[in-house]
Each structure stands twice: as structure tokens, then as C-alpha cells.
matplotlib code that plots the C-alpha trace (Angstrom):
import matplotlib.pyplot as plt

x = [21.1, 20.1, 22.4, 22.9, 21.6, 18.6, 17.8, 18.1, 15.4, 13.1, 13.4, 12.5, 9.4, 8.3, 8.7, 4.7, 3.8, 3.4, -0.2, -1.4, -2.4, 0.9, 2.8, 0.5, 0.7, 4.9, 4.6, 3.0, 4.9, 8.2, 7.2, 6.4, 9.5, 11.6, 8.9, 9.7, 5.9, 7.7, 10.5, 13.4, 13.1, 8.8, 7.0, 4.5, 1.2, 0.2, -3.9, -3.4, -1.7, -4.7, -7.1, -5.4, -4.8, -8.2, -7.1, -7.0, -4.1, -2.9, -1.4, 0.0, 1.9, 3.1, 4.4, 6.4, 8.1, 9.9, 10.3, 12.4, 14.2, 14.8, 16.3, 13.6, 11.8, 12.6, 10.4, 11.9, 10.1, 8.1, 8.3, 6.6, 7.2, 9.1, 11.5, 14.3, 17.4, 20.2, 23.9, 26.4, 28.3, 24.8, 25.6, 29.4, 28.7, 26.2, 28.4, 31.4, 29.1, 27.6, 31.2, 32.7, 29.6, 29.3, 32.9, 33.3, 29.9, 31.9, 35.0, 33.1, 31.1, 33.8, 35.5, 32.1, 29.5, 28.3, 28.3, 24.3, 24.6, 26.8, 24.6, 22.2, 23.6, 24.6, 21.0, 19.9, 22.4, 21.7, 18.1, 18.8, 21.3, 18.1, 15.6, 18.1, 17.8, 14.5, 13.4, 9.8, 11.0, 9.6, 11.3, 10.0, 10.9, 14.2, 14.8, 13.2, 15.4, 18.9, 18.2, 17.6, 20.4, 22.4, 20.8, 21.3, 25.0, 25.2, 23.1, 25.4, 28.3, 27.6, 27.3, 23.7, 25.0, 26.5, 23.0, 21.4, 23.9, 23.1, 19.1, 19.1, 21.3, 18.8, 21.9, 20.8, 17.4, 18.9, 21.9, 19.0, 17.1, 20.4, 21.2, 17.4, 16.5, 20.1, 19.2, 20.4, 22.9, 22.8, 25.4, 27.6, 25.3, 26.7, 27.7, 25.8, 27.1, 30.8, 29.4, 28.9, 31.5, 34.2, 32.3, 31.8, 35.6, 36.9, 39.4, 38.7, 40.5, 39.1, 35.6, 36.3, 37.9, 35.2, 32.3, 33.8, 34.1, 29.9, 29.5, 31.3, 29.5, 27.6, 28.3, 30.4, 27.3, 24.8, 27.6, 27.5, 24.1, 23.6, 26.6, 25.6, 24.2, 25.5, 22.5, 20.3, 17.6, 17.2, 16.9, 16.2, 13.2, 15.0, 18.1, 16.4, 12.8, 12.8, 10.2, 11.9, 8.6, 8.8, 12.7, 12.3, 9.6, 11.1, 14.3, 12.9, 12.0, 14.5, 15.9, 13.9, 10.4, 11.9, 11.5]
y = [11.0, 8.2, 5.8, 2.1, 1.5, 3.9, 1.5, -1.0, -0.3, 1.1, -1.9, -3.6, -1.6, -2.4, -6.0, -7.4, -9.2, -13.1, -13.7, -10.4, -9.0, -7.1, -10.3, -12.3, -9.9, -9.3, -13.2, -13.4, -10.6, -12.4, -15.6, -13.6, -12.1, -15.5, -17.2, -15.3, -14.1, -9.9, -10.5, -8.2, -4.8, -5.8, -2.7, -3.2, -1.9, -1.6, -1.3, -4.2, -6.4, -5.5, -6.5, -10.1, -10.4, -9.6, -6.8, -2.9, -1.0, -0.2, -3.8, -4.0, -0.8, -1.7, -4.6, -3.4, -0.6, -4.0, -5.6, -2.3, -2.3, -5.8, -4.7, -6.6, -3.8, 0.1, 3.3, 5.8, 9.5, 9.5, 6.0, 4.0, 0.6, -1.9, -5.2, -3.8, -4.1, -4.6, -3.3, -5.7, -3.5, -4.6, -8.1, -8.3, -6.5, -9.2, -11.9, -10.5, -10.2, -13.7, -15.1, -12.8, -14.4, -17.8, -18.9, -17.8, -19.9, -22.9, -22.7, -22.3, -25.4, -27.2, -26.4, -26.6, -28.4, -31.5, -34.8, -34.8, -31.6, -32.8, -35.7, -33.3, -31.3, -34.5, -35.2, -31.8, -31.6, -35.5, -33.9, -31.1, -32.4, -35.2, -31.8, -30.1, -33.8, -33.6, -32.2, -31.4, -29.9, -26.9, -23.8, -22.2, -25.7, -25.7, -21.8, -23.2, -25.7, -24.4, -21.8, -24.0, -25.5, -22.7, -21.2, -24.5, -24.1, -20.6, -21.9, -24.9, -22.3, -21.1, -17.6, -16.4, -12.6, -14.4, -16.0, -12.9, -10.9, -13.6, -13.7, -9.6, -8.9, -10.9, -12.6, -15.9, -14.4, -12.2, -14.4, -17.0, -15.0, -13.7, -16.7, -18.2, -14.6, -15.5, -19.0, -20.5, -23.4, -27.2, -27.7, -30.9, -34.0, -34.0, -30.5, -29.7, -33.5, -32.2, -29.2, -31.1, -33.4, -30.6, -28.7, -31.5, -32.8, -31.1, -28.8, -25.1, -24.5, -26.8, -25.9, -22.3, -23.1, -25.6, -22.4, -20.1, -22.3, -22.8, -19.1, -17.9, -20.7, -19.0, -15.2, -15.3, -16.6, -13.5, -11.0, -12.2, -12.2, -8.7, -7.3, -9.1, -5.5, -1.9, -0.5, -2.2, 0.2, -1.1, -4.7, -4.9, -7.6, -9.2, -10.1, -11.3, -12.8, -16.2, -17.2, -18.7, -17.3, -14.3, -13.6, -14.7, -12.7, -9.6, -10.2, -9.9, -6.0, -3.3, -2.0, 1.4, -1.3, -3.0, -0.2]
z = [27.3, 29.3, 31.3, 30.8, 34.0, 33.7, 30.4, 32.1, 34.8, 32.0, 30.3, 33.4, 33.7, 30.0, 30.6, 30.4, 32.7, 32.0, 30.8, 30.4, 26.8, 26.3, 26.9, 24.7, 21.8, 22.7, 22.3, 19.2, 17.2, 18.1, 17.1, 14.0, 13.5, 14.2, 11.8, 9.0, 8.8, 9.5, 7.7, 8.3, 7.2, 6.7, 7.9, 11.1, 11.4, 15.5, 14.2, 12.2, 14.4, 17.0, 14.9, 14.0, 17.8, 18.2, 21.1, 21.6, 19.8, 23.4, 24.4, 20.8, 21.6, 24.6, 23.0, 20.2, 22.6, 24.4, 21.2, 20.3, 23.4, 22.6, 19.3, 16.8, 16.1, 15.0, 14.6, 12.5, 12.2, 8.9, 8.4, 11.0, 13.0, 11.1, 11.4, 12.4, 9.5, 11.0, 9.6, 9.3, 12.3, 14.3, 13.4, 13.6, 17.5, 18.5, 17.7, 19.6, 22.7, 22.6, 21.7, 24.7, 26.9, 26.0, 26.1, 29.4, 30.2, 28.8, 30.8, 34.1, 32.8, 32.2, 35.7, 37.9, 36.4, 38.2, 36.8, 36.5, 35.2, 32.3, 31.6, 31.0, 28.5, 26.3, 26.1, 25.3, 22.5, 20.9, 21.1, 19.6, 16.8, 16.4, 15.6, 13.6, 11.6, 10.7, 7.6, 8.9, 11.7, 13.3, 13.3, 16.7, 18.2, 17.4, 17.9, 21.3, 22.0, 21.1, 23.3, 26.5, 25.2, 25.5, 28.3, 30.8, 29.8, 31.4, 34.0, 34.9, 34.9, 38.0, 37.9, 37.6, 36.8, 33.8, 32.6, 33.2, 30.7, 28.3, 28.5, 28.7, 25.8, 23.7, 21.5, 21.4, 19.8, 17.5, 16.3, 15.7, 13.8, 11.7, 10.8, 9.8, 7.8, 5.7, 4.7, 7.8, 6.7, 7.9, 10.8, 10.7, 12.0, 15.3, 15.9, 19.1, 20.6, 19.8, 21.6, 24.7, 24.1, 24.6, 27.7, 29.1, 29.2, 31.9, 29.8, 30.0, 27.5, 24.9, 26.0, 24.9, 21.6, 20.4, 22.0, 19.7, 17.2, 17.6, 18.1, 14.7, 12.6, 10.0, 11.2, 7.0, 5.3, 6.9, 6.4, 2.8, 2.6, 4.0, 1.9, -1.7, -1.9, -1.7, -0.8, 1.9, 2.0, -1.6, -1.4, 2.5, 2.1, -1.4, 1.0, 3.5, 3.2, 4.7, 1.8, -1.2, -4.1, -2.2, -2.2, -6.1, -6.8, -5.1, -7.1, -10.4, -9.3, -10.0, -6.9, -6.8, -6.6, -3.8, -0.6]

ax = plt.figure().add_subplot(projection="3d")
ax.plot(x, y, z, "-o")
ax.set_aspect("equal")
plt.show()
């Protein structure tokens, strides 16, 4: 059995290196995933994805070993790479941790952030609240920016071992992609400004409330999405496909057509 700490230093090791073709191909697959192009439970093929890439199998497999350590991806004996499918335990624990994470980020915001720093994250969220706005926006650049977002809170909070937690544990990725594979729901219009609007009050206490209250937005709607069905194995790709002819076309199959 290994240790957290061991994991941790493998998953160190297994981190490519920025422009090399592991981290170009670790790029692209994620971009994939959070696309929708590998929906969830979508199986993966490593020589297929080598030949899009236009690459050797051998990047491509160093790159979905981090994307599993990430928690994207899963290989399962006699079954292959695929999307990983998470339970509703998976996503009920992911939302704890970034709720646990986060709202402690927003209380030390709201006692030590500097009044630049504050500034800052009003803009960011107007931006942000502007993209979410746009009907033609893209996806990436909005999973993009609610994550600098996000991430420049934790920063501002002072305490780098608490971005690091954040940025490790991958939960602003995965809670993304949750919440886009399940239909992700409009927010109110100004819901990242009221964001910023309580951190940046100077109340602790109200920072954390209105954090939580961001964090547990939506978690209801991919729970009931992942539970409309008894048996997940069954209609893995009919809950969750991101593309409307496909989900419709899947949904006309009996469940035993769907695997």
C-alpha cells in the first residue's frame, strides 16, 4: 500500500514537463475531456490518440498515467483506458473538499487581502459573470477563467500551502467538469460579483457563508443527473454526454445497447 506522501512524490515525478510531448498530449486529452469530445464514461484508445496527436504511443501513455492520477481517467483490467465515471460518493467527496478549502480561502481573503488585491478580484468576477453572459461563449475560456478566478482568491489568502492543496486536489477541474457533463445550469447574472462582493467586505464570516453558498450551487442537479438511473454502468454515456443528438440518440437504446 502506498502512502499519501509516497503519491504524492510519484505524482510529482509524473508531472510532464511544460512543452514537452507528454505535456502537450496531457494538454490536449484534458481539454478533451472538459470539451465534452471523451465524454464521461467514453472509452480511450492510447494508439488512437497518438495518431490524432500525430506522436508515439509513449508520450500518450505518459499522459493518461497523470491524467489518472489526476482522477480524469481510469484503467480497469479487461476493459481498457476510459473517462473515468465517477459515483455520486466520488462527487459528494469532491465537493466537501473544495467547500472545506475554499471557504477557508475566503475568510483569510477577507481578513488579509490588500486593497489592490480586492479590486482585482471585482474585475475578474464582472469579467467572468460578462463570459458566463454570452451565449457564444467558449467553454474552455470560461472553465479557464473561473478557475483564475478561483485560484487568485486562494492566492490573495495568504497562505500558499492552501493554494497548493487546492491546485493538487484537482477540484476546481473536476467540479467543472461535473457540473458541464450534467447540463451545467445558468448561475444568477451577477453571481460571481456577489461572490466578490461578500469576500471582499471585510467580514469573515460572511465571506464563508456566501463561498459555500457558490461551492454547493449545482452539486443537486449532478447528483440527480447521475442518480436518474439505478445502474450507471448501463446508461454511463446516456447520463452524461455533453452532446444534446447524442444523449437523444443514446436514449432511445435499451439499457443493455448502451455499455
Amino acid at each position: 500500500m502506498i502512502s499519501g506522501s509516497s503519491k504524492s512524490t510519484a505524482g510529482a515525478r509524473l508531472r510532464p514537463a511544460a512543452g514537452s510531448l507528454t505535456s502537450q498530449a496531457y494538454k490536449r486529452i484534458r481539454s478533451d475531456i472538459l470539451r465534452g469530445d471523451l465524454p464521461l464514461g467514453a472509452p480511450i484508445s492510447g494508439r488512437q490518440l497518438a495518431g490524432r496527436l500525430g506522436m508515439s504511443l509513449l508520450p500518450v501513455a505518459h499522459a493518461l498515467k497523470q491524467l489518472e492520477n489526476d482522477g480524469l481517467v481510469e484503467s480497469r483490467p479487461r476493459s481498457g483506458t476510459m473517462v473515468r465515471m465517477p459515483t455520486s460518493q466520488d462527487i459528494r467527496g469532491h465537493y466537501v473538499v473544495r467547500e472545506a478549502l475554499e471557504t477557508q480561502a475566503a475568510r483569510l481573503f477577507a481578513e488579509k487581502a490588500t486593497a489592490a488585491e480586492r479590486e482585482e478580484v471585482k474585475r475578474m468576477a464582472a469579467a467572468l459573470d460578462a463570459l458566463y453572459a454570452n451565449p457564444k461563449r467558449d467553454p474552455q475560456a470560461a472553465s479557464r477563467a473561473h478557475m483564475a478566478l478561483h485560484n487568485r482568491i486562494a492566492e490573495c489568502a495568504g497562505c500558499p500551502e492552501l493554494l497548493r492543496a487546492i491546485e493538487k486536489s484537482h477540484i476546481l477541474v473536476l467540479n467543472w467538469l461535473y457540473n458541464s457533463a450534467a447540463d451545467f445550469h445558468e448561475p444568477p447574472k451577477r453571481w460571481h460579483r456577489d461572490l466578490a462582493a461578500a469576500l471582499t467586505g471585510g467580514d469573515p464570516d460572511a465571506a464563508d457563508r456566501k463561498m459555500r453558498e457558490h461551492v454547493r450551487f449545482g452539486l443537486d442537479a449532478v447528483l440527480r443527473r447521475l442518480l436518474c438511473s439505478h445502474k450507471l454502468a448501463d446508461t454511463a454515456l446516456r447520463v452524461f454526454t455533453r452532446h444534446p443528438r447524442e444523449r437523444q440518440r443514446l436514449s432511445k437504446k435499451p439499457a443493455s445497447q448502451t455499455h
